[in-house]
C-alpha positions as CSV (number, residue, x, y, z in Angstrom):
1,X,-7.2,-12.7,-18.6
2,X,-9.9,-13.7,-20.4
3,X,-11.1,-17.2,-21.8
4,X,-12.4,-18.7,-25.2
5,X,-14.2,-22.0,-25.9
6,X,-12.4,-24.7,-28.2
7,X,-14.2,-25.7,-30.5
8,X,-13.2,-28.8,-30.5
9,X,-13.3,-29.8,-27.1
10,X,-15.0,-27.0,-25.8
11,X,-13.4,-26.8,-22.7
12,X,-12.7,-23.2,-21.6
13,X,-9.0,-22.0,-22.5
14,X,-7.5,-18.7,-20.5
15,X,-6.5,-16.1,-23.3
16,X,-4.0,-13.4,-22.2
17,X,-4.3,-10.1,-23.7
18,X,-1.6,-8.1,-23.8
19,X,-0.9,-4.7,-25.5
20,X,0.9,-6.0,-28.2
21,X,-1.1,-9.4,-29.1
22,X,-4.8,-10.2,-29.5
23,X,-6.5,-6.6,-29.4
24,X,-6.8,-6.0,-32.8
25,X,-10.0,-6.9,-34.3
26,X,-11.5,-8.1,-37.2
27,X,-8.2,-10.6,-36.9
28,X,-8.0,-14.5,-36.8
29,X,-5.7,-15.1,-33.4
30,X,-4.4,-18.2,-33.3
31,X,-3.8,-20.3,-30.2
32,X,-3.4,-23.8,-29.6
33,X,-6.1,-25.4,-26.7
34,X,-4.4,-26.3,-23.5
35,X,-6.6,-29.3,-22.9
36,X,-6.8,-31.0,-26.8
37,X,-3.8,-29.3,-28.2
38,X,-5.6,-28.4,-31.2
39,X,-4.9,-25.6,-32.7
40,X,-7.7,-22.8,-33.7
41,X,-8.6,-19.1,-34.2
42,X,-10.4,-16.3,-31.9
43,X,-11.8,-12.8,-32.4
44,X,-11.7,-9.7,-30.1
45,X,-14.4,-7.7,-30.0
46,X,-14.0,-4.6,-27.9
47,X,-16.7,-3.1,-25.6
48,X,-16.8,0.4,-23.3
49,X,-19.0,1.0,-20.4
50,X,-19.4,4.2,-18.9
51,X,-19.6,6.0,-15.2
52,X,-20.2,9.1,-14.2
53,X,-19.9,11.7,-11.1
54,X,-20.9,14.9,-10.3
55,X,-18.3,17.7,-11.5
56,X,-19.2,20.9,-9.7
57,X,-16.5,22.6,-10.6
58,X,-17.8,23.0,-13.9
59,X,-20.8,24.1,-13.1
60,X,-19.7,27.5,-11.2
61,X,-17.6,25.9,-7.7
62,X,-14.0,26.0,-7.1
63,X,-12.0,22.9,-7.8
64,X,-11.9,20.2,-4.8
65,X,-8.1,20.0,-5.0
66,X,-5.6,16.9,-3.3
67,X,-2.6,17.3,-1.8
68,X,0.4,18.6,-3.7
69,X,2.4,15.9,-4.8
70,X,5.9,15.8,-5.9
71,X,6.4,15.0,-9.5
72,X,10.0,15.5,-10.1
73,X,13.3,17.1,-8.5
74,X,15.7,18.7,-10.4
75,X,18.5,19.9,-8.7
76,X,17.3,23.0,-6.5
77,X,13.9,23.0,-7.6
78,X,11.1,21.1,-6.9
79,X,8.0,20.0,-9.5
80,X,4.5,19.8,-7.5
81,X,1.0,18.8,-8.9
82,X,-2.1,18.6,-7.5
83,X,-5.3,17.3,-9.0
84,X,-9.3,18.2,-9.0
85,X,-11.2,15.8,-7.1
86,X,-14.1,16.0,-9.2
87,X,-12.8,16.8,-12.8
88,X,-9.4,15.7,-12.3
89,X,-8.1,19.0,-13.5
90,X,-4.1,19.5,-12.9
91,X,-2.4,22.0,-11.4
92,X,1.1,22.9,-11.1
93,X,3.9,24.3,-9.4
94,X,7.7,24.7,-8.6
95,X,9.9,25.4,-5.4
96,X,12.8,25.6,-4.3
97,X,14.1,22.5,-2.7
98,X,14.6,23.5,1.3
């Protein structure tokens, strides 16, 4: 959730972003104001920030792996992955279901 100020009444209205509506941008979204009733248009404008850790493994270590985990079960056989803690590099494997 998000919000946008009327501009008519310029009370703060909650916008909900979902996949499918009001990501685009560069497009007039319209919505009507939950306090006036007025209808008007927004803009999205998107913005990234970045973080960053320390990734040993590619720098020369061995990979910091999880726990297996099971993926998927078919029949007899058993799907595993397990995932770098650092790089989040997958690995995989199969076995026989016990």
């Amino acid at each position: 959730m998000d919000t946008v100020e009327c501009p008519y009444c310029e009370k703060d209205n909650e916008i909900e972003i979902t996949s499918d509506w009001g990501l685009e941008e560069d497009v007039a979204h319209e919505h009507q104001c939950e306090y006036c009733s007025r209808n008007f248009v927004f803009t999205t404008h998107t913005s990234y920030s970045f973080t960053s850790r320390a990734a040993d493994c590619l720098n020369g270590s061995p990979h910091r792996f999880r726990d297996w985990r099971n993926s998927n079960t078919v029949e007899d056989t058993i799907f595993q992955t397990r995932y770098c803690n650092d790089c989040d590099f997958r690995e995989h494997r199969t076995i026989p279901k016990p």
